[in-house]
Backbone as CSV, one residue per row, in Angstrom:
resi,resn,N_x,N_y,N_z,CA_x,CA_y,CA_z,C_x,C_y,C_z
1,UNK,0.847,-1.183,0.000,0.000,0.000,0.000,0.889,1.243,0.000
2,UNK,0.768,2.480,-0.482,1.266,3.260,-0.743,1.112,4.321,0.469
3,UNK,1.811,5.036,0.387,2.501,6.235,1.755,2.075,7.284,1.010
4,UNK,1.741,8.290,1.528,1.129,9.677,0.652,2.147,10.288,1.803
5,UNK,2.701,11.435,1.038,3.605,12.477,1.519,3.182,13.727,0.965
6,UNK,3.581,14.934,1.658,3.413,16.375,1.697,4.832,16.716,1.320
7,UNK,5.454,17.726,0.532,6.389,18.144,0.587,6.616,19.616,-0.185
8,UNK,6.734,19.949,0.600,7.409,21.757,0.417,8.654,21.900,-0.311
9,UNK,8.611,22.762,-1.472,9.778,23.237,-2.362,10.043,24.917,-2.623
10,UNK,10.589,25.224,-2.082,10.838,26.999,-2.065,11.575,26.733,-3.498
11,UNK,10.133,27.696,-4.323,10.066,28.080,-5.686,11.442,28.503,-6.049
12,UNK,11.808,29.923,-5.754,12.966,30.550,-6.592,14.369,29.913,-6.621
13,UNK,14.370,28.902,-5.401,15.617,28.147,-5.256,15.356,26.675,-5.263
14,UNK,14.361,26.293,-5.430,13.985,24.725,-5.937,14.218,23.795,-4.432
15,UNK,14.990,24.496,-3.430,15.211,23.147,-2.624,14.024,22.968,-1.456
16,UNK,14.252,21.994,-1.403,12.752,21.062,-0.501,13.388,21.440,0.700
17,UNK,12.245,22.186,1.568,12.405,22.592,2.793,11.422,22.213,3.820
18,UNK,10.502,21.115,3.763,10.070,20.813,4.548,9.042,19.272,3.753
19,UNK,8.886,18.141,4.507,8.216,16.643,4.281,7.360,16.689,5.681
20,UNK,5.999,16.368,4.791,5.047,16.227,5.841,4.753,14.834,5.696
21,UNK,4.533,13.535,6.706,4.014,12.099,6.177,4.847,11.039,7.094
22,UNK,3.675,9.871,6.767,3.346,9.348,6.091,1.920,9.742,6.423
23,UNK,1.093,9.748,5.543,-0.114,9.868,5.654,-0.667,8.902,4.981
24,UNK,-1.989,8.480,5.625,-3.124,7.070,5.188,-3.687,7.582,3.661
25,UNK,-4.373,9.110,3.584,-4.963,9.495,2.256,-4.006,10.818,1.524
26,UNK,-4.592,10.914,0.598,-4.201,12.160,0.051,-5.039,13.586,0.443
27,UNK,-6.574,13.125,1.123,-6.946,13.735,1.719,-6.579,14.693,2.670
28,UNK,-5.832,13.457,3.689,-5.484,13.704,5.038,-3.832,14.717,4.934
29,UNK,-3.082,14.616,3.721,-2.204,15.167,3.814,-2.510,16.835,3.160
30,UNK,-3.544,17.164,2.428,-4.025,17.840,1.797,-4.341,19.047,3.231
31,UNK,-5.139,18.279,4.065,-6.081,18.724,5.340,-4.169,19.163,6.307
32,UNK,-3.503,18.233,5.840,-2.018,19.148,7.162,-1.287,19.853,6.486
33,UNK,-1.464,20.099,4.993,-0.820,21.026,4.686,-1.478,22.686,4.835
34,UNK,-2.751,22.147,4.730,-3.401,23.654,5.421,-3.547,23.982,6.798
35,UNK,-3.014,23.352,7.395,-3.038,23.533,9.123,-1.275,24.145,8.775
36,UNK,-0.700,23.614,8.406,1.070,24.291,8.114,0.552,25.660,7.686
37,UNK,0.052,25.586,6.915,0.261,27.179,5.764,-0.884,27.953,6.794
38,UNK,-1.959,27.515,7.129,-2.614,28.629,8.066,-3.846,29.179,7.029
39,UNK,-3.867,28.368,6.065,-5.097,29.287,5.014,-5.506,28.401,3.757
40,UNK,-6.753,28.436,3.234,-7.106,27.824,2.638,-5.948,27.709,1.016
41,UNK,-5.847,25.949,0.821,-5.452,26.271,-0.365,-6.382,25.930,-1.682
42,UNK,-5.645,26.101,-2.933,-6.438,25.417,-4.206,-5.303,24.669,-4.505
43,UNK,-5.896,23.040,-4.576,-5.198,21.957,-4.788,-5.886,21.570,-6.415
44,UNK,-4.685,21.623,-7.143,-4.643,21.117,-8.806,-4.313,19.689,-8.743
45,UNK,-4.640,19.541,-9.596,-4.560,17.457,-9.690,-3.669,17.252,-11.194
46,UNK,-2.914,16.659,-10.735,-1.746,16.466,-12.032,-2.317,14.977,-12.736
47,UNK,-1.341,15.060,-13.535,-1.634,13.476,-14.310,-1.129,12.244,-13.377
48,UNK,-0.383,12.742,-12.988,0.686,11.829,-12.380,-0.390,11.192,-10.919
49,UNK,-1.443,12.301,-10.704,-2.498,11.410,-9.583,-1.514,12.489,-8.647
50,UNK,-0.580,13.030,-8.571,-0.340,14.005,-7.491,-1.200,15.434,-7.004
51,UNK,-0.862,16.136,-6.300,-1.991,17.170,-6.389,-1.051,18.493,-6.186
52,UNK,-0.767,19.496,-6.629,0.322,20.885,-6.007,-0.511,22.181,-6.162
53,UNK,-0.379,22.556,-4.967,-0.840,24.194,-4.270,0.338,25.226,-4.543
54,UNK,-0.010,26.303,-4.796,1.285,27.460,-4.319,0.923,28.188,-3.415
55,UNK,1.978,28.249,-2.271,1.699,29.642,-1.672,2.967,30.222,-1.405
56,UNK,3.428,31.169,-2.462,4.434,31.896,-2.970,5.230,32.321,-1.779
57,UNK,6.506,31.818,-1.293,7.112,31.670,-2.263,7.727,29.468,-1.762
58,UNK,6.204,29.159,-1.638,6.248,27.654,-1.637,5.767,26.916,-2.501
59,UNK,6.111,25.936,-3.488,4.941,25.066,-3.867,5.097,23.853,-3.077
60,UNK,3.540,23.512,-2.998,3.561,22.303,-1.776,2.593,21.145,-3.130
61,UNK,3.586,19.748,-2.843,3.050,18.931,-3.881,2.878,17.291,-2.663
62,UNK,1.374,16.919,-2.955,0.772,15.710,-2.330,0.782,14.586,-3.143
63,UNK,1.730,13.595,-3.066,1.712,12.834,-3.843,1.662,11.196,-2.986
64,UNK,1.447,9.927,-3.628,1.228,8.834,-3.351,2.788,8.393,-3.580
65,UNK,3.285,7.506,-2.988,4.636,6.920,-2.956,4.403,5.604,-2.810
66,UNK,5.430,4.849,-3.772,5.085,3.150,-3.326,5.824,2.886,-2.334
67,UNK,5.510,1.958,-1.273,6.467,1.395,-0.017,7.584,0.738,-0.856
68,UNK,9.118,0.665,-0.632,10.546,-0.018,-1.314,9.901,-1.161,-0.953
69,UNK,9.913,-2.023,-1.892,9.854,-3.380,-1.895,11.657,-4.101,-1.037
70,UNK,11.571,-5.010,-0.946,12.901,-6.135,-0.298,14.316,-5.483,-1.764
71,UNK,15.226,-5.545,-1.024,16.048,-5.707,-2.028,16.296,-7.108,-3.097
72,UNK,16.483,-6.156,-4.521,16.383,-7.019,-5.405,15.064,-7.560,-5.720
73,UNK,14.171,-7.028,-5.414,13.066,-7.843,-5.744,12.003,-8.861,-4.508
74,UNK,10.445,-8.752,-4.981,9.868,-10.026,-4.366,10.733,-11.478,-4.159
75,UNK,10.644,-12.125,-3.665,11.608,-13.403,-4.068,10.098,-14.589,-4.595
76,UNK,8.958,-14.125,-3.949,7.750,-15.310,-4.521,7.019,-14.554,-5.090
77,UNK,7.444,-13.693,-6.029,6.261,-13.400,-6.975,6.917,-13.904,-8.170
């Protein structure tokens, strides 16, 4: 099952300054990134099934992550 994460990227310099997660939904990470920022956002829905807000000078992107499988692989699939 997949891990949904929050993560903050300060726009003009690209680097990730803050990971919110693991979170159960995309909902639920959606709902703590507006308790962080303090104000309603508008969440866009990408192709990718991710979702990204701006609030200048942050973009904050909610995305689904697969759990790392074992190294090298399942061994019984």
């Amino acid at each position: 099952m997949p891990q949904v994460y929050a993560t903050a990227t300060h726009i003009p310099s690209g680097e990730v300054t803050r990971t919110l997660g693991p979170f159960e939904s995309l909902h639920t990470a959606r709902s703590a990134v507006v308790e962080v920022v303090g104000q309603v956002l508008l969440w866009e829905r990408q192709s990718t099934g991710a979702f990204v807000a701006e609030k200048y000078p942050t973009l904050w992107v909610v995305e689904a992550r697969p759990e790392p499988g074992p190294p090298g692989g399942c061994a019984i699939c």
